[in-house]
Each structure stands twice: as structure tokens, then as C-alpha cells.
N, C-alpha and C positions, 0 to 999 in steps of 0.2 A: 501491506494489506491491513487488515482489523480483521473483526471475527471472522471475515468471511473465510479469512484464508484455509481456515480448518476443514473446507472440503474446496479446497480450490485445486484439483489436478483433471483441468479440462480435457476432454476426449482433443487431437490435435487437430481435427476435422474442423471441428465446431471453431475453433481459432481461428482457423484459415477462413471458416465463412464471414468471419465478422470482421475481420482484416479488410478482405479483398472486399467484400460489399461496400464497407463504409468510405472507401478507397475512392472507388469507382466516380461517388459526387464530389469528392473532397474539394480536386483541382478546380471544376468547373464554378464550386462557391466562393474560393478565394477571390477576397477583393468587393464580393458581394456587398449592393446597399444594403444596408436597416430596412426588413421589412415595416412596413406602417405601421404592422399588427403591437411590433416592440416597443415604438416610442412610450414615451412617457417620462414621470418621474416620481420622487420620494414619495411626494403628497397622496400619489396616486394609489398607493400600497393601503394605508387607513381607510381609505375611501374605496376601495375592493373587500377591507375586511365588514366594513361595514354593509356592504351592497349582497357579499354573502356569495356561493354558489357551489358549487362540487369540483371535486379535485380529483384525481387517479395520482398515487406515488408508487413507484416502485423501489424496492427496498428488498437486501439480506436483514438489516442489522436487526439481531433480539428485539430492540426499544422500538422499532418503528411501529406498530400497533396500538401500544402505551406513551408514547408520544404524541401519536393522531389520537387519540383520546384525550389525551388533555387539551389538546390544542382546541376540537369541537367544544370541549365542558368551556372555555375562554369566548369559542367566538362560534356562538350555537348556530348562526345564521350560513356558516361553511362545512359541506359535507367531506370530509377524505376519504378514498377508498384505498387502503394498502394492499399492494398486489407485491407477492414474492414470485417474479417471473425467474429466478434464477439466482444463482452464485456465479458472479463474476463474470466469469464471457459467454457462461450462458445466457444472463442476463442482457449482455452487449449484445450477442446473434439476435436474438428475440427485437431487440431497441431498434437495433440494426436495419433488421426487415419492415418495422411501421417507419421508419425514416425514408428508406428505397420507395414504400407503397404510399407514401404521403399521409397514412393515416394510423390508428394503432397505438401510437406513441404517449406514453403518461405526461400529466404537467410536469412533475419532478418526476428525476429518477438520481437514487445511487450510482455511482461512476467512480472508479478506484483515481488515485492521484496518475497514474500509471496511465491509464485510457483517455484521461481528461483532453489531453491537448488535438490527440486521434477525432474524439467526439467534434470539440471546437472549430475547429481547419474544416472540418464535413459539412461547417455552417448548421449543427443539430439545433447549436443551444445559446437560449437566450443571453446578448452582454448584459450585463446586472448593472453598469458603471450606471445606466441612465434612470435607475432607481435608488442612486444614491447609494451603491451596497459599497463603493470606496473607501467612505467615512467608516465604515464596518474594519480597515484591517488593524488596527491598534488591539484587537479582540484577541487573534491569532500567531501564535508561532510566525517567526519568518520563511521558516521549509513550508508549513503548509499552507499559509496563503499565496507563496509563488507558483504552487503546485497548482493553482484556478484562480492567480491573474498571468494570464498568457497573450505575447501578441498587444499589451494596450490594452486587452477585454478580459472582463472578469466574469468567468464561465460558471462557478459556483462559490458555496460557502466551505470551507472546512469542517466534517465534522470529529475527523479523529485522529491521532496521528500516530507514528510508529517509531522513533526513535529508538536503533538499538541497542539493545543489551545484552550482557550472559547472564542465562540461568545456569545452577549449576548445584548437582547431588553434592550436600554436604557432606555426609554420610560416606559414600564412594570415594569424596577427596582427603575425608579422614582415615577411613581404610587402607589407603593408597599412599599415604604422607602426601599429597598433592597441596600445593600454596598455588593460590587464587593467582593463573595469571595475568600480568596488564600490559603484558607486550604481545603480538603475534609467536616471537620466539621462544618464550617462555609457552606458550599455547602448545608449539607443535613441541617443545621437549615433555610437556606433561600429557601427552597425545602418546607420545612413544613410550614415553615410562610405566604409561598405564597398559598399554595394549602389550609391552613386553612384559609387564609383572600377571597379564592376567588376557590370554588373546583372546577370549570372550568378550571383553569390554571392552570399549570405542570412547573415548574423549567425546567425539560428537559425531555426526552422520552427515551426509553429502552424496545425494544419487544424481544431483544434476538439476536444478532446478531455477531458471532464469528468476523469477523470483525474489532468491535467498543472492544468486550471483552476484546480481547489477547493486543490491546496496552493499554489498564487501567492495565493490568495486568503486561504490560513490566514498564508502569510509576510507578506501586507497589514492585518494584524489583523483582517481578517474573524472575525463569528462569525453567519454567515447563518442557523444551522439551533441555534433551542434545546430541546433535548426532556427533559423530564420526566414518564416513564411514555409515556402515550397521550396526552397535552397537550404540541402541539410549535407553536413559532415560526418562521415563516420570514421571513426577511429579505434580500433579495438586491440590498437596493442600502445597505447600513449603510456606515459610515465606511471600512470597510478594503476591503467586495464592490467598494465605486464607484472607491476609491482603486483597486487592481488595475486595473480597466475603463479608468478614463481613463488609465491609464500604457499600458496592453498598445492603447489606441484606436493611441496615438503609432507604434505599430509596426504593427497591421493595415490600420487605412485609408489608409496611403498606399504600402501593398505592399510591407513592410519583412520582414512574414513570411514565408518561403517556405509555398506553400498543400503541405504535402508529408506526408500521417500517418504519423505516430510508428510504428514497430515494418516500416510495409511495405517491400518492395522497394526504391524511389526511395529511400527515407530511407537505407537501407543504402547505398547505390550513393551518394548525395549526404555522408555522411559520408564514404567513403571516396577523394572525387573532387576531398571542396576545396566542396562546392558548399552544404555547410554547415559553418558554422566553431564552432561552440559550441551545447551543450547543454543546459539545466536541467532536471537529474534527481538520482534519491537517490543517496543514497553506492551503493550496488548495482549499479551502471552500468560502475565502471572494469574489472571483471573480462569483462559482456559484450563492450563495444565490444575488447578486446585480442582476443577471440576472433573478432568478429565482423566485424572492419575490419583485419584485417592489414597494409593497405597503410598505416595511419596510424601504424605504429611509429616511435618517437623523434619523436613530432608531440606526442603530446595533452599537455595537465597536465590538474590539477583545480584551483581555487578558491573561497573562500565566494560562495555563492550571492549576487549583488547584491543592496544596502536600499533604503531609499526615503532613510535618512541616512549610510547608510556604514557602519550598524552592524552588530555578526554574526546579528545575526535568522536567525533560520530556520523551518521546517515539515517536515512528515514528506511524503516521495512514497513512498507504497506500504509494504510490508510486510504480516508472515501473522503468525495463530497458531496454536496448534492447540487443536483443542475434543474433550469429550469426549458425547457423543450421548446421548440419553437412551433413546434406543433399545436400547443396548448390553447386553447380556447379563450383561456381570460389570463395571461402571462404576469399580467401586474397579480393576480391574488395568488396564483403560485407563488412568484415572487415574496408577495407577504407571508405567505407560509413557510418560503424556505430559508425567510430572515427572522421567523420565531423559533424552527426549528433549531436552527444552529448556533443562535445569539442568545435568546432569551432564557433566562436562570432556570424558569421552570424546567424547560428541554431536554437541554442539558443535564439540570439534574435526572431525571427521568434516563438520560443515555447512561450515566455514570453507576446509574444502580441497577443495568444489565452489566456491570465493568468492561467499560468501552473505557479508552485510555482517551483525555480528550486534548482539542486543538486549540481551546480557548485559556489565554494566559493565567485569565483570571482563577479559571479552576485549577489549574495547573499549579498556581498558588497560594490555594485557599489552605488555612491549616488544616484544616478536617482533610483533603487529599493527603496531603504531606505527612500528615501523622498516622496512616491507615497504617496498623502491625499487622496481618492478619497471622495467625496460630500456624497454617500450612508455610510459611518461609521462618517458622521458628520465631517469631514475634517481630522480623527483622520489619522498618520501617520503606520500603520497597518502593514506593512511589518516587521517592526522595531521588532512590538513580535513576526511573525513569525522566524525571524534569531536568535534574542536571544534563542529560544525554539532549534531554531538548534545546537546549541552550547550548550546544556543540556540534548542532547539524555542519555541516561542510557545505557551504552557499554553491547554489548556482547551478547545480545538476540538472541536466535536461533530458527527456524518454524521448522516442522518436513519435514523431506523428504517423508510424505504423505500428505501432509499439505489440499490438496485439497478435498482427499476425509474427512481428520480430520473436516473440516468447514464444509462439508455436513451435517452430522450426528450430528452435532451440535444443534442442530430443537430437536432432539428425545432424549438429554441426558440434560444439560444444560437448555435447552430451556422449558422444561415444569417445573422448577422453575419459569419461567418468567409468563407461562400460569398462578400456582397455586400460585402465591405471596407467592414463598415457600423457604427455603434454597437452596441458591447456591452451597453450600458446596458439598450437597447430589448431584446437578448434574454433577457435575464435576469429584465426585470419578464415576459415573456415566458414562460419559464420558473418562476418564480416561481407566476404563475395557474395554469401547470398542475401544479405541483406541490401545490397548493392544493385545487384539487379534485380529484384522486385521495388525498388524505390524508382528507378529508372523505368521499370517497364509500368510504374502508375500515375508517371510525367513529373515526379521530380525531381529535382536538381540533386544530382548527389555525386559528390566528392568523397 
């Protein structure tokens, strides 16, 4: 995720709505021609900014208001209107419903890397290859431009991305004699050490959340979910799913977790108390928690996310991109728009000074990123391991093209492991079957 993730624990309703709707046209566009409306190409984009016209974006993120501000001050002749229909799948239900009713639907909208390929298969959203946005991936990370070119078609731009890492109270691991660990095992012994020297305090928290799961699972070499078209595989206990499972067993069943969800109240209150001491999240984290936990100034740092050998492995936690709709009225100036948004220096700058973690190499690069100290991780130079983490994704991972409602249902298979301090294993095959027959019962191929 990105910022949105900070209120992302969707009611499981609204999941299933946006699953199962989007579902329903998915099959029937597979395979589908280019409508006419799409053609086109590069040239076409200059020559929309210049012709001028209005826009509707839908958007979480902070910048997006400040962003379409400067983009009209640039190109006075294009109106945008920022609409924040939602976080995350509320967003999706809402997108959902103007794509079923054929109408409704903004030119661009936010779309997590996660929903991206669900969108695309539904035939929602414009291919960008015929605007020339190919030439564009030299810009981007390899995790996150894989994440929206799917299939041959390039569904959006990147704008942010998630590679992760630990935070972690320096404070609490000084109190504690705690040494920073960089293997998984080292993790779960300093998990025990801590919660035996002090059973108020939890190493880190885990109430169950698909989310936070699937990238432990991508950094364990998981590749559970294979899809090609409408013929998809699922695998939830392969080498790297099971490896994950019996590492994270070591820390649930014997109540090493704190039972405490991500994003709510307690979690806040418990980060800021001492009562959780470290985090595993993407690089997009260190700017919330400064905001969000002031009393842990001069406490936290960040570090690579632990291995299973000590190596810099890593995986992507969250991130967005932006798509452009087929709905859209004038699809070449969207187009244009969502190749300033997420290319162009201004933009960018404009995302990074809401501390949005970005997907473009170049910032990624720039010294001014790489030297940010800020005061709240103790002057520590922080950025530096979010990019090295980016340059350690683990290639190739893939979400299901039900992805949305798969994270729904997550609560009711997986997740009461987490309730009974019980094997994971068992929720997952768990999981697994019903992710089987609802792929089945919405005509695709599944193994």
C-alpha cells in the first residue's frame, strides 16, 4: 500500500461487493478488441494538452489536490477535478458500480498495485502501450512497473512504491540488550527474549491481515498465485507460502504476536507506549509513524527487512498507480495527464513533499532523497534502506485477478489461525479451497 494503508481495514462486505461485480464482466471482455475510442498515439497526448478540456481523478493520496494544481498552473487550458471517492476498496466498490452501469467512472483513478491486474482482465482500463507510455519504463523500479505492465498491456503509471523494511524502538532494544535482527531467527529469538524479560511487550503485532501476509510471503519466495489470462494456479503451501508459515508459526502459537490490527487505535497507542517495539512495513511508513507517534521522537530507526539467510531479499508492501478508464471521454488527455503526473519532475516533487516513498529511479537517487536525516529516527539517514530494499525486490510475484475479494475472506480461512494461536498451514489450505471455488464459480480456469 502507500498512505492509504492507514485506514485500510475495509468492512468485508464492501470486499465481496467489489470482487464479485467486477468479476461478473471480467470473462466476457477477455480477448476483447481496442475499442476505437482508445487508438491513438504519443503525438496525440501534446495535442489533447493543447486542445485543453476537463478531467475527474479519483485519488487517496495527500498530493493529489497539490498536484492537479500545478499541473492546471502548467496547462491552464485543462480543468481536473479531484474526487476522494474512497480508501482502497471503497474506492474499488464505488469504480466498481460506474463500470457495471456504464457510466460514473473518472478518467484517471488510483488503483493499488494489488487490484491493478483484477481492474485490467474486467477490460476497465485504458492499454497506455499505444500512447507510447513503454518508452516510460526506464523511469521505474522493476517491482513496480511489472505491477501495471500485465498481460502485454500497460494498465498505469507507477506512482509509489513499498519495498520493505523494519522499523524499530531504539530505545526498547536498548532497554532490552536487543541487537538489530537480520535473519528471521534472530527475529523470533529477540520476540521471545523481549516478551519473556517484560510480557507487556511484543517484538511486533500480527492479528491477521492479507495485506501484511502475501509480502512476508513474496520475501519467502512464495509464488502462490500463477495467472495466465483466465487460467490461474493456486498454490498456498509451495516452498516459500509453507516456509513463511512455519517461520511466523514460531511467533503466533506461542503468543509472541501481539493479537493487536494494524492501522487501529491500540496499534497507535501501542507504538507509541513501548508496547510494540518494531514494525515490518514498506519504505512509506517512516513519514506516517513521525506524524503519527510523536512521542517516539529520537526513538525509531529503520533497517533491511530480516532473511531467512541474512541476505537483502526483499518484497514490495503496498503501493498505487494510476489508470486511465475507458470510460473517459477524451482518454488521450487523461493519458496526458497521467504521464505528467507520474513522470514529470514537478509531480513528483509535489508527491514527495507529502512523504510519499517514490517509484521513480531517478528520485530514488537523487542525493537530496538519499541524504534526508530527519531528527525523529535520531538523524539516521533512512531513505538509504528504503532504496537499497528497492533494488532487492524478489522478481516475478503475481496477485490473483480476484485479488479483492481473495483479501476479503481472508478473516474467515487464514485468520482464525491467528484468533486460535493455531497453525497457519491449516488456514491457508483453508483458504486455498475457497479461493478455488470462487475462481471456478466465476469461469476461470483454476488449478
Amino acid at each position: 500500500m502507500s498512505t492509504s494503508q492507514r485506514r485500510r481495514l475495509p468492512a468485508r462486505a464492501v470486499a465481496v461487493l467489489a470482487g464479485g461485480a467486477l468479476l461478473g464482466a471480467a470473462l466476457t471482455a477477455c480477448g476483447s478488441d481496442t475499442d476505437a475510442a482508445e487508438t491513438g498515439s504519443a503525438a496525440d497526448l501534446d495535442a489533447a494538452l493543447e486542445a485543453g478540456g476537463e478531467l475527474t481523478y479519483w485519488t487517496w493520496t495527500p498530493s493529489g489536490e497539490a498536484q492537479a494544481e500545478a499541473f492546471m498552473a502548467e496547462y491552464p487550458n485543462v480543468e481536473v477535478e479531484v474526487v476522494n471517492a474512497g480508501t482502497s476498496v471503497d474506492q474499488y466498490t464505488a469504480l466498481q458500480n460506474a463500470v457495471a452501469a456504464g457510466s460514473g467512472a473518472p478518467d484517471v483513478a488510483q488503483i493499488e498495485y494489488y487490484a491493478m491486474q483484477q481492474f485490467a482482465l474486467s477490460d476497465s482500463l485504458v492499454d497506455l502501450n499505444q500512447y507510447g507510455f513503454a518508452d516510460l519504463e526506464d523511469q521505474y523500479t522493476a517491482s513496480t512497473w511489472g505491477a501495471v505492465n500485465l498481460n502485454g498491456g500497460i494498465y498505469g503509471l507507477p506512482q509509489d512504491s513499498g519495498p520493505m523494511i523494519m522499523l524499530y524502538n531504539q530505545a526498547i532494544f536498548d532497554e532490552f540488550d536487543l541487537g538489530v535482527p537480520a535473519t528471521w531467527d534472530e527475529y523470533i529469538a529477540a520476540a521471545e527474549a523481549l516478551h519473556t524479560a517484560d510480557p507487556t511487550k511484543y517484538l511486533t503485532n500480527d492479528a491477521g491481515d492479507p495485506g501484511y501476509a502475501q509480502p512476508l510471503i513474496w520475501q519467502a519466495g512464495g509464488q502462490p498465485y500463477q495467472v495466465d489470462g483466465t487460467n490461474v494456479t493456486i498454490d498456498l503451501q509451495d516452498e516459500g507460502t509453507k516456509r513463511w508459515a512455519d517461520t511466523w508459526n514460531q511467533m503466533l502459537e506461542p503468543g509472541l504476536l501481539a493479537p493487536i490490527p494494524t492501522w487501529s487505535d491500540d496499534w497507535w497507542k501501542a507504538l507509541s507506549n513501548g508496547t510494540v517495539a518494531s514494525i515490518i512495513t514498506g519504505a512509506w511508513m517512516p513519514g506516517i509513524l513521525e506524524g503519527s507517534v510523536p512521542e517516539g521522537a529520537g526513538d525509531w530507526r529503520a533497517a533491511p527487512v530480516p532473511s531467512y539467510d541474512g541476505s537483502p531479499v526483499t518484497a514490495e508492501n503496498g503501493g498505487s498507480a494510476q489508470a486511465v478508464l475507458k470510460q473517459s471521454d477524451d482518454p488521450a488527455l487523461a493519458a496526458a495527464f497521467l504521464r505528467w503526473l507520474n513522470s514529470s519532475e514537478e509531480s513528483v516533487g509535489v508527491f514527495l513533499e507529502s512523504g510519499g516513498f517514490p517509484s521513480t529511479t531517478a528520485d530514488l537517487n537523487s542525493e537530496e532523497f538519499l541524504d534526508y536525516a530527519p531528527e525523529y529516527f535520531g538523524g539516521q539517514q533512512i531513505n538509504q534502506v528504503g532504496v537499497a530494499a528497492s533494488e532487492n525486490v524478489v522478481p516475478g510475484f503475481q496477485y490473483l485477478p480476484f485479488q479483492v475479494y481473495a483479501n476479503s475472506v481472508f478473516p474467515d480461512t487464514v485468520g482464525t489461525a491467528y484468533t486460535d494461536q493455531s497453525d497457519l498451514n491449516a488456514g491457508l489450505q483453508a483458504w486455498q479451497e475457497q479461493l478455488v471455488t470462487y475462481g471456478e464459480s466465476q469461469g476461470f480456469q483454476v488449478n
